[in-house]
C-alpha positions as CSV (number, residue, x, y, z in Angstrom):
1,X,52.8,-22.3,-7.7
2,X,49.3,-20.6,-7.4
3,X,46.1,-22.5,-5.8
4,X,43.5,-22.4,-8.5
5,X,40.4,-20.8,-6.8
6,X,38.7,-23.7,-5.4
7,X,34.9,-22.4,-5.5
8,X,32.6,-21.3,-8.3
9,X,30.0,-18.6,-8.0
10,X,26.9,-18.1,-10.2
11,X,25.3,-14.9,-10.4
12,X,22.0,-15.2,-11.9
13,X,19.7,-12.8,-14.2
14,X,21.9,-9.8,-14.3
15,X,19.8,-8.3,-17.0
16,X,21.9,-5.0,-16.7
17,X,25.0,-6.7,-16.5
18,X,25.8,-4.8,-13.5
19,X,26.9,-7.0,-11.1
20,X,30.2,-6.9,-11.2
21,X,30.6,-3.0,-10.7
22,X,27.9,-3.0,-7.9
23,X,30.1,-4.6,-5.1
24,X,34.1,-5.3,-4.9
25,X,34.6,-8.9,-6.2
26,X,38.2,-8.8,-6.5
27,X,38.4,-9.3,-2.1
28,X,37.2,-13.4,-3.9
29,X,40.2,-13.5,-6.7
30,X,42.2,-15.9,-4.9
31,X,39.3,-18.3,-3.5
32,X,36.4,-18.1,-6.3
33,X,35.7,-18.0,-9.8
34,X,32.8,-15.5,-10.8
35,X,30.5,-15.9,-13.7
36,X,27.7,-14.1,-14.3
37,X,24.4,-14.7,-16.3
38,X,22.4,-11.8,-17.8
39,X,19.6,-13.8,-19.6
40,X,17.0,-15.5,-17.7
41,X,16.1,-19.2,-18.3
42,X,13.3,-20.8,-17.4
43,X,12.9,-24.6,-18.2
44,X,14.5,-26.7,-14.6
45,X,16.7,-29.0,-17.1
46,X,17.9,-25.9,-18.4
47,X,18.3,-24.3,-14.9
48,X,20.2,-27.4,-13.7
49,X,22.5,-28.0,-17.2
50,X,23.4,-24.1,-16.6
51,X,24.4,-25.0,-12.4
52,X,25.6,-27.9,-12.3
53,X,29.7,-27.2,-11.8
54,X,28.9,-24.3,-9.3
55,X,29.2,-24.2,-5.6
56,X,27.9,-20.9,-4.9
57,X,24.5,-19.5,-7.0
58,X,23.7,-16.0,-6.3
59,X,20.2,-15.2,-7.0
60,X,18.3,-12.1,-7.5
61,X,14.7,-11.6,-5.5
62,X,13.0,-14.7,-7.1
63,X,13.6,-14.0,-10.7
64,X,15.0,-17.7,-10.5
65,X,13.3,-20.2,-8.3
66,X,15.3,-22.8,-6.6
67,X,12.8,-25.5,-6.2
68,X,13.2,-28.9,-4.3
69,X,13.2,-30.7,-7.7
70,X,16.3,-28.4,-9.1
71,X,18.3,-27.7,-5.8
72,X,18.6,-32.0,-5.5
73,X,20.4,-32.0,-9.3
74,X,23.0,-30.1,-8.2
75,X,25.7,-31.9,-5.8
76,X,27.8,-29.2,-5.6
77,X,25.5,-26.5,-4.2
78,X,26.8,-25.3,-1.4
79,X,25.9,-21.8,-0.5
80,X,22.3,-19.8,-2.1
81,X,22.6,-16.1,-2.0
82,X,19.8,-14.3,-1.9
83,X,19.5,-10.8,-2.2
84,X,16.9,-9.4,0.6
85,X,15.9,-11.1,3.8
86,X,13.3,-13.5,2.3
87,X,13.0,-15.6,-0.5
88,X,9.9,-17.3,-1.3
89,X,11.1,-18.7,-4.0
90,X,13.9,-21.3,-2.5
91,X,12.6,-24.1,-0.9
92,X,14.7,-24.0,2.1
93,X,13.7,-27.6,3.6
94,X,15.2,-28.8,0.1
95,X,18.2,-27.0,1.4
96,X,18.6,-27.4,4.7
97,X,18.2,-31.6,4.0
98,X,21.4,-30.8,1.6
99,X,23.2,-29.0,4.2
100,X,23.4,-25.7,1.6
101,X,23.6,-22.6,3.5
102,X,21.0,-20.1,2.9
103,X,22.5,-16.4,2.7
104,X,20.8,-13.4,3.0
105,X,21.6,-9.3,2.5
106,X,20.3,-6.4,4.0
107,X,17.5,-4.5,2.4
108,X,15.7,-1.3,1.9
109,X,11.9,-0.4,1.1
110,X,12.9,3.1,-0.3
111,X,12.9,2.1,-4.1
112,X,9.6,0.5,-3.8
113,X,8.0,3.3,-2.2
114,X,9.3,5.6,-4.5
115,X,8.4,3.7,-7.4
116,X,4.8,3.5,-6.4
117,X,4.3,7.7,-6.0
118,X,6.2,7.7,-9.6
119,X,3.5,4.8,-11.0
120,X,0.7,7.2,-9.3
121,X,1.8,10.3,-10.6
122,X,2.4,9.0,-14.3
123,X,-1.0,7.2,-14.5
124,X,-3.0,9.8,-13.5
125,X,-1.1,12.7,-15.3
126,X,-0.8,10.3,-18.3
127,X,2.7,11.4,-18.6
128,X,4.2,8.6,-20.8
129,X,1.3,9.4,-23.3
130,X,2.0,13.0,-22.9
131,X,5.6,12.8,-23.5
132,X,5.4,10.6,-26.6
133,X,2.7,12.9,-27.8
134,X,5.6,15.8,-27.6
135,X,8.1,13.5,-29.3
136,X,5.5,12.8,-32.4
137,X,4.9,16.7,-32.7
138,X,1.4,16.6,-30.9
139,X,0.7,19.2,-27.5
140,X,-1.4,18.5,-24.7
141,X,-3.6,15.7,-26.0
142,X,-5.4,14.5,-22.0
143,X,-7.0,15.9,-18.9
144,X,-5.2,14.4,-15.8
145,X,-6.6,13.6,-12.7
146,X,-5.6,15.3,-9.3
147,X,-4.4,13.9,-6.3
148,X,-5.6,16.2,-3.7
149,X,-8.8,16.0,-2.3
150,X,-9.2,12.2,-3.4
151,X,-8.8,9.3,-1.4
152,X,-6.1,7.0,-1.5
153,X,-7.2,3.5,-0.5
154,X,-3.8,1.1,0.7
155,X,-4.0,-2.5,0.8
156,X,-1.8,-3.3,3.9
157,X,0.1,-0.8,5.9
158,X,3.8,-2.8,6.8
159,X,7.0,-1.0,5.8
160,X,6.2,0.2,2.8
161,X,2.5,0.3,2.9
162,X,2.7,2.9,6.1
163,X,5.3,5.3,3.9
164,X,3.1,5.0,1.3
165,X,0.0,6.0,2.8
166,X,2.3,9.4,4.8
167,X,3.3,10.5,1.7
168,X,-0.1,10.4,0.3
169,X,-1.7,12.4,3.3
170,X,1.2,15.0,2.5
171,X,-0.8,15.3,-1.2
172,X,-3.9,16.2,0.7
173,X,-5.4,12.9,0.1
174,X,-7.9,11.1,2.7
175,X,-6.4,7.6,3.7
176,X,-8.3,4.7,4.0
177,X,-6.8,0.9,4.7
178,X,-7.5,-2.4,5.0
179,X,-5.8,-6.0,5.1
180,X,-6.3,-9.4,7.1
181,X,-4.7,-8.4,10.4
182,X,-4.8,-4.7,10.2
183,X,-5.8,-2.7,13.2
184,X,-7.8,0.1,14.0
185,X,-4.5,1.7,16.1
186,X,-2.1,1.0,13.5
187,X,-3.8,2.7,10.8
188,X,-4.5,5.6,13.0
189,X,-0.4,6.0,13.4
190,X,0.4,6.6,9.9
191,X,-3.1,8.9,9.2
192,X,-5.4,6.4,7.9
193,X,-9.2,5.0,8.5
194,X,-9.8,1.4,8.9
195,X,-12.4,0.5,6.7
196,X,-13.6,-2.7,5.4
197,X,-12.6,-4.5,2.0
198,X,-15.1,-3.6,0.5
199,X,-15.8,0.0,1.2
200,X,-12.0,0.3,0.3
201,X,-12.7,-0.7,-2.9
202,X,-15.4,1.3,-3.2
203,X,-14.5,4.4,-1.7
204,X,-10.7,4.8,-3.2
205,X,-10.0,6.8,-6.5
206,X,-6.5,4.9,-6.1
207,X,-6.1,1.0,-4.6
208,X,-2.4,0.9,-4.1
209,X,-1.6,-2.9,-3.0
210,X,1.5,-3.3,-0.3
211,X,1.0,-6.8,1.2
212,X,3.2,-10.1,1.2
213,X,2.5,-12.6,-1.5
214,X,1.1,-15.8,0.8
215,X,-1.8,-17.9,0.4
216,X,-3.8,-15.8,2.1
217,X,-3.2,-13.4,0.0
218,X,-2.9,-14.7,-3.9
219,X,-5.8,-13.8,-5.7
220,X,-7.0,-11.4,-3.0
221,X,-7.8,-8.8,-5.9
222,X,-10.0,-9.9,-8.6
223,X,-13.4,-9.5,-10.5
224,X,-15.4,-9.2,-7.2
225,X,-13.2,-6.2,-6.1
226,X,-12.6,-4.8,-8.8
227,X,-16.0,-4.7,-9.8
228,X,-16.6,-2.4,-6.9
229,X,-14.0,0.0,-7.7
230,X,-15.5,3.6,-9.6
231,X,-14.8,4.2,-13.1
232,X,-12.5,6.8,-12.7
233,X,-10.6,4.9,-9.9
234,X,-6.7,3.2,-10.4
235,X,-5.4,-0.2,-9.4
236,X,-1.3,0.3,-8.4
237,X,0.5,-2.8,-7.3
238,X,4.2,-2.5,-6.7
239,X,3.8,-5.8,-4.6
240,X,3.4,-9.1,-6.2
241,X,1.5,-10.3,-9.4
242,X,-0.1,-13.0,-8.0
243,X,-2.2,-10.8,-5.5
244,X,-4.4,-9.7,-8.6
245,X,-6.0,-11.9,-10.6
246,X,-4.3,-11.3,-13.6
247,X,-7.3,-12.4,-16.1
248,X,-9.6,-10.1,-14.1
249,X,-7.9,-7.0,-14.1
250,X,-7.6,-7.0,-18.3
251,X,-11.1,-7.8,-18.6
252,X,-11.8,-4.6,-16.2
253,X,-8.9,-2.5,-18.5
254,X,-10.4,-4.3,-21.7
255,X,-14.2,-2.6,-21.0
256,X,-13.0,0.3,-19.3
257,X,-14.1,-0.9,-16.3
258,X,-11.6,1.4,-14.2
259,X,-9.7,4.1,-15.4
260,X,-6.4,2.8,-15.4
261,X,-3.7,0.3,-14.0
262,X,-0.2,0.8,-13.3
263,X,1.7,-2.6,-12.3
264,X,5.3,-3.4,-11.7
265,X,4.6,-7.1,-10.8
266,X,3.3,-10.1,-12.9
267,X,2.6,-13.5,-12.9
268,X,5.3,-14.6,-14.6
269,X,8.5,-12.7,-15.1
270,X,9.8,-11.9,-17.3
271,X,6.7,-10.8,-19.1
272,X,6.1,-12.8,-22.3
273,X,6.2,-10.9,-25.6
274,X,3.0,-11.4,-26.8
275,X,1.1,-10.9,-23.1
276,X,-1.9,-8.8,-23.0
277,X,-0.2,-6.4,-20.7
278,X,2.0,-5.5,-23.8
279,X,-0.5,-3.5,-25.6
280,X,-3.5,-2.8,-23.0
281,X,-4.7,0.9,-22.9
282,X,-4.9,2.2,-19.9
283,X,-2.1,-0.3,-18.4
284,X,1.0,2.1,-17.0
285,X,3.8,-1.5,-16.5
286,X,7.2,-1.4,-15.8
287,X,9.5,-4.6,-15.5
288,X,9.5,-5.5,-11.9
289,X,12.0,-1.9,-11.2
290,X,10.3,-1.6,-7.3
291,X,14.1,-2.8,-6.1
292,X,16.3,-1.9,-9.1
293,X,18.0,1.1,-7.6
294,X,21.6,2.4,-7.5
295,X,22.3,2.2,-3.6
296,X,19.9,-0.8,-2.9
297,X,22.2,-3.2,-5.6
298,X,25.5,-1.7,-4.2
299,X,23.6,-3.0,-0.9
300,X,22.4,-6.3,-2.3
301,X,25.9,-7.3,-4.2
302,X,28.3,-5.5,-1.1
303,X,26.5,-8.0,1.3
304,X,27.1,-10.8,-1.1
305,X,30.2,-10.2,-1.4
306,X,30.7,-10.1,2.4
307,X,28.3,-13.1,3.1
308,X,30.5,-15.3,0.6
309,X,33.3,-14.1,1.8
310,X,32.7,-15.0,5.4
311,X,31.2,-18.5,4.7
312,X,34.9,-19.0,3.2
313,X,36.7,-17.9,5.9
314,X,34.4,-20.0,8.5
315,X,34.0,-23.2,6.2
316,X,38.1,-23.0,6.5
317,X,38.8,-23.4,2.8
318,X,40.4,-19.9,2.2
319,X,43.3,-19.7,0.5
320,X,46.3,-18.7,2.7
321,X,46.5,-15.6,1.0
322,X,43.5,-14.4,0.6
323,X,42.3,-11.1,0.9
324,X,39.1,-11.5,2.0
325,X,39.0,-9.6,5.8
């Protein structure tokens, strides 16, 4: 007779419900079970009511926080896998009192990076307004904005921040930067001028933000800055929401205070129906897609797979004939 699987795996907010054909799960078959969840939910009772028979919960970035309060209503967590190589969003001294092992994959900044030239390029070509313009019978309906010549003002120069600012010399734009702990050398290696907050925000036609969400930096963007910013200048943030005060920056769009926004990131996600963000002119957002690329989930859920799989074999509760290995 057959062993039943003896573990349960979670995987959390698969809002494309592609999961499953992202990694091989079948190398689990004869040690797991594997159910997946596409909708998010947000309330902890129903967070725990949803976990509570599963040993393993995958989770994806921080769409679901794993707070102390929820992570001690489930006595049969025993493994949190994260995709990336930091979570914010678990409380790993909740964990780590509960003896749950922490798991992490690999990660690239590529997506992101791309994602921020694409938010760029669309807000200041207008292109979704252009191409529904051509779909409703109209033709040429804006003036965009170039790129060269201008001067592209980075909020932190780390992994992405540094690619970022690279490919915007390669446009012909002058780089400026600024963040807490930025230096004078650093900027110089990537092509950029170390300049105060302030004159970043006042010299940049775009503010592209590429710094860690901390609590130095929440709320690090708001009416103060963006009050400094010129009218025909564009906020991007492919970073966190948090980092710009949210209230602030539709009051600027609201009164035309800047020219435009383009966000991937908000304060909460996802992004409630009848939000502001919805219907704001000048706002470019997309749902939190920075990450959500073809070879960065076969990375994410092919290092889950591995990571659970290896946390079997070395907690010594494989099945004798598993395939894992």
């Amino acid at each position: 007779m057959t062993a039943e699987p003896r573990w349960k795996i979670a995987i959390l907010d698969d809002y494309q419900g592609v999961a499953l054909r992202m990694a091989d799960w079948s190398v689990l078959s004869n040690d797991a079970t594997v159910t997946v969840f596409k909708d998010h939910v947000v309330e902890p009772d129903a967070i725990v009511g949803r976990l509570t028979d599963f040993d393993i919960i995958c989770v994806m970035r921080e769409r679901t926080p794993l707070t102390r309060a929820i992570i001690e209503r489930l006595p049969r967590l025993r493994v949190i896998m994260s995709t990336g190589p930091r979570n914010a969003s678990i409380d790993l001294e909740a964990a780590n009192e509960r003896g749950i092992s922490v798991l992490h994959t690999g990660y690239s900044s590529s997506p992101t990076i791309e994602l921020t030239w694409a938010l760029i390029l669309a807000s200041m070509r207008d292109i979704v307004g252009e191409s529904a313009a051509v779909r409703e019978g109209g033709w040429q309906r804006s003036v965009g904005d170039d790129l060269a010549g201008g001067t592209l003002g980075v909020l932190g120069l780390g992994s992405v921040g540094s690619q970022v600012a690279r490919i915007g010399r390669a446009f012909g734009m002058d780089v400026i930067a600024w963040s807490q702990n930025l230096t004078e050398d650093r900027a110089q290696e990537v092509g950029a001028r170390l300049v105060t907050k302030e004159e970043l925000f006042a010299q940049a036609d775009i503010v592209t933000i590429h710094v860690v969400l901390s609590q130095r930096t929440r709320g690090l963007v708001g009416a103060e800055e963006l009050a400094l910013m010129k009218p025909t200048a564009r906020l991007i943030n492919t970073s966190r929401g948090p980092i710009v005060v949210e209230k602030a920056l539709i009051d600027a769009l609201r009164n035309g205070r800047i020219a435009g926004a383009a966000i991937d990131v908000f304060d909460q996600e996802p992004l409630p129906l009848d939000h502001p963000f919805r219907a704001l002119p000048r706002l470019l957002a997309t749902p939190h897609i920075g990450y959500v690329s073809r070879n960065l989930y076969r990375r994410f859920y092919g290092d889950t797979v591995q990571n659970i799989g290896q946390w079997i074999r070395e907690s010594g509760t494989a099945s004798p004939s598993s395939k894992i290995g």
